[in-house]
C-alpha positions as a Python dict, from the first residue, in 0.01 Angstrom:
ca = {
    (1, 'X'): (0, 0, 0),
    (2, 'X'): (-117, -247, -258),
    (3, 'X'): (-140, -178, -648),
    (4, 'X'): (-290, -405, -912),
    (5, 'X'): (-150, -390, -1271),
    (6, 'X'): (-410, -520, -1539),
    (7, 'X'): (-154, -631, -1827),
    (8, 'X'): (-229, -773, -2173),
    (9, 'X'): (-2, -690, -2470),
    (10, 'X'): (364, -641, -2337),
    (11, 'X'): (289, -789, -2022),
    (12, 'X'): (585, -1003, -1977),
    (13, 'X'): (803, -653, -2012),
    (14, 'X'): (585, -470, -1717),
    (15, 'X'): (600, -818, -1555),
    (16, 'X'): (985, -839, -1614),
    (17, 'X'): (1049, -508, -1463),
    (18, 'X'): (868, -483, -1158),
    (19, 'X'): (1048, -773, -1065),
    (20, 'X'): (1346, -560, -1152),
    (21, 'X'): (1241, -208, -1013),
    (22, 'X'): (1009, -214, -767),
    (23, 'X'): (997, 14, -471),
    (24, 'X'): (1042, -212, -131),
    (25, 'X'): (711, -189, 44),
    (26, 'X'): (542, -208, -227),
    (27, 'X'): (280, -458, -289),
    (28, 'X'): (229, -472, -655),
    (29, 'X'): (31, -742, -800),
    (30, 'X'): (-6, -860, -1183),
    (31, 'X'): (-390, -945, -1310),
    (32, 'X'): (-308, -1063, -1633),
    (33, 'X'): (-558, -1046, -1919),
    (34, 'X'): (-378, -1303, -2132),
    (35, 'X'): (-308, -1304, -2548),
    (36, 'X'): (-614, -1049, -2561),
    (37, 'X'): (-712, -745, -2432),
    (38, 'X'): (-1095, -706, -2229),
    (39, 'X'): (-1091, -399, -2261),
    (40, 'X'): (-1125, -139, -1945),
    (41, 'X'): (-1424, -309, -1773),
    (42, 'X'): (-1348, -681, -1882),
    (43, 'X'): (-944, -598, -1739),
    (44, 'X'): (-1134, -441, -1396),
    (45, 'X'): (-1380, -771, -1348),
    (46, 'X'): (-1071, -958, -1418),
    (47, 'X'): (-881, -767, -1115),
    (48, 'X'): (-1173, -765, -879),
    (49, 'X'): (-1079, -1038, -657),
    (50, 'X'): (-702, -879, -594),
    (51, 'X'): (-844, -526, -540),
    (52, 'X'): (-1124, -659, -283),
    (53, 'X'): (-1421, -529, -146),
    (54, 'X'): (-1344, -137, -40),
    (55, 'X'): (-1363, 126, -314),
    (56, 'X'): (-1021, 140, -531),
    (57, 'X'): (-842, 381, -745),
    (58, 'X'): (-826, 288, -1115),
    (59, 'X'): (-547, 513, -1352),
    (60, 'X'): (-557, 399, -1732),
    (61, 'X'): (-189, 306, -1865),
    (62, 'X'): (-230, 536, -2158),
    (63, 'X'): (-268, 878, -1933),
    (64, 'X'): (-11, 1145, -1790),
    (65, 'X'): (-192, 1395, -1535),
    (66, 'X'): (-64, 1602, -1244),
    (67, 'X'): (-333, 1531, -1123),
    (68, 'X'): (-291, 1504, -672),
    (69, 'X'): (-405, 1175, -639),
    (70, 'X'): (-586, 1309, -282),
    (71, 'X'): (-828, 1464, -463),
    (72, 'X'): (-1037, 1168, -534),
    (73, 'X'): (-1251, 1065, -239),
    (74, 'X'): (-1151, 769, -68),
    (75, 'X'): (-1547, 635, -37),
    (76, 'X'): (-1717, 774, -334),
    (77, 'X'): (-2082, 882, -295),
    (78, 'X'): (-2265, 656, -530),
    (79, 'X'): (-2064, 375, -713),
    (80, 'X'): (-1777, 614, -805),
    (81, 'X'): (-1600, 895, -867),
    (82, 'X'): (-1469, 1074, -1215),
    (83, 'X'): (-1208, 1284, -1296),
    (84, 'X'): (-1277, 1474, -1588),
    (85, 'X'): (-1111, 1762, -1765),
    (86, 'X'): (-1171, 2011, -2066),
    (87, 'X'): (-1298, 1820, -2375),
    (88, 'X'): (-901, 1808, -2567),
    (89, 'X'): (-871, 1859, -2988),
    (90, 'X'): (-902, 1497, -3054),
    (91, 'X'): (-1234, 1444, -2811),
    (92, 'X'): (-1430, 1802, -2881),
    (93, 'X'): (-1752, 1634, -2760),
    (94, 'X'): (-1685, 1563, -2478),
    (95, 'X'): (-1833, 1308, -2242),
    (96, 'X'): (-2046, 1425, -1961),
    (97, 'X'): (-2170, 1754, -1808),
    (98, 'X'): (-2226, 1787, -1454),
    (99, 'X'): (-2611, 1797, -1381),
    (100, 'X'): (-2609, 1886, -1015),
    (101, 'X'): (-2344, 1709, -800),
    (102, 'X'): (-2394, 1422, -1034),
    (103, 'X'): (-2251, 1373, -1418),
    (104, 'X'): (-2488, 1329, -1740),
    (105, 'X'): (-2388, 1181, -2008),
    (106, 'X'): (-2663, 1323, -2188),
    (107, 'X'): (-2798, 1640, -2384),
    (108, 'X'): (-2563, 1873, -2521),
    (109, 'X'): (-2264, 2079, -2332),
    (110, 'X'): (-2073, 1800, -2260),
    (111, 'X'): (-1767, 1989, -2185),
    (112, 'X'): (-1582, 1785, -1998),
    (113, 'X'): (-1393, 1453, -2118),
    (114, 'X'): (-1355, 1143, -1889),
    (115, 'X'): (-931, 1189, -1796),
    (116, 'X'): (-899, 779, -1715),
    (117, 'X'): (-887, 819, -1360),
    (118, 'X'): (-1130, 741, -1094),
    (119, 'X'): (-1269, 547, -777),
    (120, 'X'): (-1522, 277, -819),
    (121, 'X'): (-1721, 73, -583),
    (122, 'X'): (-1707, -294, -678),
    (123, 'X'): (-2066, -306, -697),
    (124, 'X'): (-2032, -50, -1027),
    (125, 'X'): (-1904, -438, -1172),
    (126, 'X'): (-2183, -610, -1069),
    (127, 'X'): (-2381, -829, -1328),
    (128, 'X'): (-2059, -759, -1554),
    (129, 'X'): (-1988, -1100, -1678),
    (130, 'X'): (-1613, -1220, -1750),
    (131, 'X'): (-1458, -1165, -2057),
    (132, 'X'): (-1465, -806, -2308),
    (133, 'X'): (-1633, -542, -2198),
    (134, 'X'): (-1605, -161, -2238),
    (135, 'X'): (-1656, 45, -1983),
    (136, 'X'): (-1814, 338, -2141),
    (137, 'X'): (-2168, 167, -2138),
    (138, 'X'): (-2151, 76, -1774),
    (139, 'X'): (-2072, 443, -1713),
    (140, 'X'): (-2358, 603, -1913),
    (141, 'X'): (-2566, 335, -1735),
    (142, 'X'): (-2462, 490, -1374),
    (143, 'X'): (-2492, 842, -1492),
    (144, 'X'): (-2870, 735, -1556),
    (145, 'X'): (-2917, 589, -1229),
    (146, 'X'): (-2737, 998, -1084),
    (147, 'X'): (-2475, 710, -936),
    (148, 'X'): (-2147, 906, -1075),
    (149, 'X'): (-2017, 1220, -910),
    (150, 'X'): (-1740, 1356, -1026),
    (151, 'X'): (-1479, 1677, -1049),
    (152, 'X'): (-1313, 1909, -1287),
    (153, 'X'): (-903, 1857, -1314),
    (154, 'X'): (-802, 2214, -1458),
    (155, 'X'): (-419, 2070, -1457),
    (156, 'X'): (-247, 1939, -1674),
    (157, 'X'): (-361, 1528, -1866),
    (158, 'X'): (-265, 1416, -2172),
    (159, 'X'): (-440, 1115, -2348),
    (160, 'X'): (-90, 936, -2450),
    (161, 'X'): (-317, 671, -2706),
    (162, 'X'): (-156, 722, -2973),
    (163, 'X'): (242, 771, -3100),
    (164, 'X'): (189, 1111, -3208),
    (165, 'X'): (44, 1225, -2904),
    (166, 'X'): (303, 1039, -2690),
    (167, 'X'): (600, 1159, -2905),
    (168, 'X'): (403, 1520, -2805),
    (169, 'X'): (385, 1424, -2449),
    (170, 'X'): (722, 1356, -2449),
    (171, 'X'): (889, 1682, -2602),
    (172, 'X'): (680, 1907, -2387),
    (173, 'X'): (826, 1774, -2080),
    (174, 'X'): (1193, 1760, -2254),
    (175, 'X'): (1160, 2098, -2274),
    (176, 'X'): (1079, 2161, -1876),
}
């Protein structure tokens, strides 16, 4: 199995231990974004020629799910695949509603929040030149285009962004 690890701030530390603690038969491979972050999109373009041309798996860093990673289709219908879950306190908007099999980003009811995890087709990256870029836009873009399926995670997913919500994160499952 291969992995690819998009690293930017602190990357010397995740660098320093994999080398360290990495499970044999592992094939884990850095795609380092340098002094700067690219954001989600710009760090994906970045790893495209590591991850190749099939479909991959993409899990943001700043995310906690138990989320069975064999629920996401290995070839997505369209150019991917979201996992979303209930809109949380700090997101009450939400980011898409399912319209059909497919995801809108649109109109109101947007009950469910985009959980960081998904499978992409390469070609969801095409015409994305190097350098920043969010991935939010190229999303909405696909949703247009009825190119995004997706499914509702009714586990458990925390967004871990920020200290509080880590520091949260982290007492809850003390307490298991």
């Amino acid at each position: 199995m291969g992995v690819v690890i998009n690293t930017a701030w602190l990357g010397d530390r995740i660098r320093d231990h994999i080398d360290r603690h990495a499970p044999s038969g592992l094939d884990i491979q850095l795609s380092e974004e340098g002094g700067h972050a690219l954001e989600t999109a710009g760090g994906i373009v970045r790893a495209l020629p590591l991850l190749g041309p099939d479909p991959f798996m993409v899990i943001n860093g700043d995310v906690w799910s138990d989320l069975d990673l064999a629920m996401l289709p290995v070839q997505p219908e369209g150019l991917g695949h979201l996992v979303l879950v209930d809109n949380p306190d700090h997101h009450p908007d939400g980011d898409f509603h399912f319209d059909g099999h497919a995801l809108s980003p649109d109109g109101d009811g947007r009950r469910y929040t985009f959980a960081g995890i998904a499978c992409y087709r390469p070609e969801l990256f095409a015409g994305v030149g190097a350098g920043v870029a969010p991935l939010a836009p190229i999303l909405r873009r696909a949703c247009e285009r009825r190119q995004l399926t997706g499914h509702h995670h009714p586990g458990e997913w925390c967004d871990v962004g920020t200290p509080a919500r880590l520091a949260a994160l982290d007492a809850r499952l003390k307490r298991r």
